[in-house]
N, C-alpha and C positions, 0 to 999 in steps of 0.2 A: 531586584530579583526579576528574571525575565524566565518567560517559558521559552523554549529554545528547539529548534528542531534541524539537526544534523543530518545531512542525505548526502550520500555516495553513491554517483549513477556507476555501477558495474560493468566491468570491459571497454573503460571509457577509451584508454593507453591502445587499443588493438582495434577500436572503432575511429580513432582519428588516424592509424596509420591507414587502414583499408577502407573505410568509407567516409571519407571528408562529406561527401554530399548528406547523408545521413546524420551525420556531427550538424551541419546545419541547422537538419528538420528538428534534433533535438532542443536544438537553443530555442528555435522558433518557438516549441511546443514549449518550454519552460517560460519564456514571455507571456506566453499566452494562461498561465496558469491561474486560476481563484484569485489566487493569493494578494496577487499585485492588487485588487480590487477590494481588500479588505483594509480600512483604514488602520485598524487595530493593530496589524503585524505591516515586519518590513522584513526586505526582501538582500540576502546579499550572496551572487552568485559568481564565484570564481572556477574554473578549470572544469573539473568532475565534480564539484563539491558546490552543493545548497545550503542555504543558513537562511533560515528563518525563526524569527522571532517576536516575542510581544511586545510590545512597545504601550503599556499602561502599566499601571500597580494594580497588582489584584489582594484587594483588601477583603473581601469576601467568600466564603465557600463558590458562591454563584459565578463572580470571576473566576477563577479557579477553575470551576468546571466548565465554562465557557472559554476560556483560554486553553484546557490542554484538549477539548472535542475537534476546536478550530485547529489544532494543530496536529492532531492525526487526519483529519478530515483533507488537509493539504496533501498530507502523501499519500492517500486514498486519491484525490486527485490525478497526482503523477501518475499514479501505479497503470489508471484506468487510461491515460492518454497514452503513455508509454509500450506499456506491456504488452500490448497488440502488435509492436512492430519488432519483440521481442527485445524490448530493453527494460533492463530492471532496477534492481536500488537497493540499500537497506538505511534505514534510515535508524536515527534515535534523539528521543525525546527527555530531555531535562529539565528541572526548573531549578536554576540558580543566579549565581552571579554574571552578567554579561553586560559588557560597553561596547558600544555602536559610535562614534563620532567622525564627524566629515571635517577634516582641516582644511586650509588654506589650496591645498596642493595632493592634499590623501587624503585619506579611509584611516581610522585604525580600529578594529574590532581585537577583543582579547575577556578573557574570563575564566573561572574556576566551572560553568556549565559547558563551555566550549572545549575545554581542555576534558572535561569528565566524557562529552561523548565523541573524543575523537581514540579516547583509547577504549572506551566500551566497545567501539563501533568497530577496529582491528580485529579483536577476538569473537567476534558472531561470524561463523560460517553458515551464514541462512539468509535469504533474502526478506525483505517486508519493511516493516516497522517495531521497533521495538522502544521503550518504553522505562526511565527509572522506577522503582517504585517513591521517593518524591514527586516526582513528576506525575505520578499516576495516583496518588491519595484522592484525590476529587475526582476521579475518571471514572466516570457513571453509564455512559455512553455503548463503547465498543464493550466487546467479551475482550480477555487478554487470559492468559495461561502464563506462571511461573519457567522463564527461561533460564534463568541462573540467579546466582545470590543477590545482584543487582539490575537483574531487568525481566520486564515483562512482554512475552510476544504477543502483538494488536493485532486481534483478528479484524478487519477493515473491511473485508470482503462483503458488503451487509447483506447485499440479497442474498449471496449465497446460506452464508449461517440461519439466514431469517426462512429462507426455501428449505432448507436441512431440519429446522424444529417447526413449521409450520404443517408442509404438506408433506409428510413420512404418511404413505399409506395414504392421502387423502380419498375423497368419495369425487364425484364429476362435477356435485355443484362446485367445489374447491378450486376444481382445474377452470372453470367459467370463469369465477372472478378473477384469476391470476390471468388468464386472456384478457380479460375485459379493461382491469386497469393497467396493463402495460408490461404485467410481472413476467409473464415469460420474453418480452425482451431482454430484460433486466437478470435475469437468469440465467439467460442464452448468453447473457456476454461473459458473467462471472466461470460459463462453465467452459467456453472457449478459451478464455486467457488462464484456464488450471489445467487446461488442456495444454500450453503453450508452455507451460510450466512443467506438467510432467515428460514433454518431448526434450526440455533440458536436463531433467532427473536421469533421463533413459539413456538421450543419446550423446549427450555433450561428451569431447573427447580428455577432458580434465577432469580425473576424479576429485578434487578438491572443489571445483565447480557444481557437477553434480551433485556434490553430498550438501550446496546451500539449497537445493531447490529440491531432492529429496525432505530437508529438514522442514522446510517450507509444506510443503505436503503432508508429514506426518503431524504436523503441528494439529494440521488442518481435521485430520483423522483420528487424532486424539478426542479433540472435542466437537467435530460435526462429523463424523465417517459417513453420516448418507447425505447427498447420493455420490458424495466421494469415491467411496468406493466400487459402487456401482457402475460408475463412469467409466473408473481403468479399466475392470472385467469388461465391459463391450465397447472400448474403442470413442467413452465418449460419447456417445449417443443416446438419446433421450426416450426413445420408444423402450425401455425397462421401465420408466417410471411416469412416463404421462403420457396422452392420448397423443398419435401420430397424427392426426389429420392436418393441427395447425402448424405444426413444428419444423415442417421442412423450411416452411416462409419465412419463419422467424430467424432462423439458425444463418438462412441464407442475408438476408438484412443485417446481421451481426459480421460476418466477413467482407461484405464490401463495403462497410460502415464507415 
């Protein structure tokens, strides 16, 4: 029994006709990802399509929950290296049956978790990560919100949700410490790439497109709407909900990052 995590990079078929160079940067960035550097999981990447998985027995609650955090925490990864350049994903997480072996001459990979999230993963029109609930019995970690009868959508986004129930309303000493330890960088970037999200909600010319990254959004406004919502009303910008002075810098260091 392997924890299992399925990713489908989006518009992959329309990105390698029109931007080959691009399709480069993406492999680059996927080499470059956590993941390779964790012994625990391996790594197997074909076409549009990620497969990662655990490679131990988790005999305890504590595996268990350190196996499926590690493996949302991977497409928390992608989402952050990716989705700035406007590319997205949806991914989904299983824990079952799945074989890994390297023969003579091939690969063969195959399984009842592999086979489980390649047809969950068809029917979500939403981007992100989503989640079985096997898979997620030990996931203590992220918030997640009921998606459908068999899956959970992961909210990943942490500063942001963590910025949403922390500092609603806060006082000035508040806003210091979020300066001081680095939080409004970290914020500043969750709120530009939801930003980059809602510009695909709005303007994408596919309504079937649009309504994954609308869904994405309302998810989001389900269970954190501030300063979500706050954000669409003015464009995005941060002077409704926290002191102007330092925020130009900050916002500006998150676009040419």
């Amino acid at each position: 029994m392997k924890y299992l995590v399925y990713i489908d990079i989006l518009g992959f078929s329309n990105l390698v006709k029109e931007n080959p160079e691009k399709v480069g940067w993406l492999y680059k960035t996927i080499n470059e990802l956590n993941v390779h550097d964790h012994r625990a999981f391996k790594v197997i990447i074909f076409s549009d399509t990620i497969l990662v998985y655990s490679d131990f027995s988790c005999t305890t609650p504590d595996n268990h929950q350190y196996a499926s955090m590690f493996a949302i925490e991977f497409t928390q990864d992608l989402f952050y290296r990716i989705a700035k350049e406007d590319l997205f994903f949806r991914a989904v997480i299983d824990y079952g049956d799945f074989t890994h072996e390297t023969l003579s001459r091939c690969e063969k990979f195959y399984g009842n978790a592999l086979i489980n999230c390649y047809n969950l993963e068809k029917e979500i029109n939403c981007i992100g990560t989503f989640i079985t609930h096997e898979a997620a019995k030990h996931q203590t970690i992220f918030p997640m919100l009921a998606f459908s009868n068999s899956l959970y959508f992961v909210y990943f986004q942490q500063n942001y949700y963590r910025f949403s129930k922390e500092y609603n309303h806060p006082d000035a000493q508040h806003w210091n410490i979020l300066y001081q330890n680095d939080g409004a960088h970290y914020i500043a970037r969750d709120m530009y790439l939801l930003k980059k999200v809602f510009k695909q909600a709005r303007n994408n010319l596919n309504p079937r497109i649009r309504e994954k990254f609308i869904q994405y959004l309302e998810y989001h406004r389900m269970k954190f709407p501030w300063p979500l919502n706050v954000w669409e009303k003015n464009g995005f910008g941060m002077n409704k909900i926290m002191p102007s002075d330092k925020w130009a810098n900050v916002y500006r260091e998150i676009i040419h990052d």
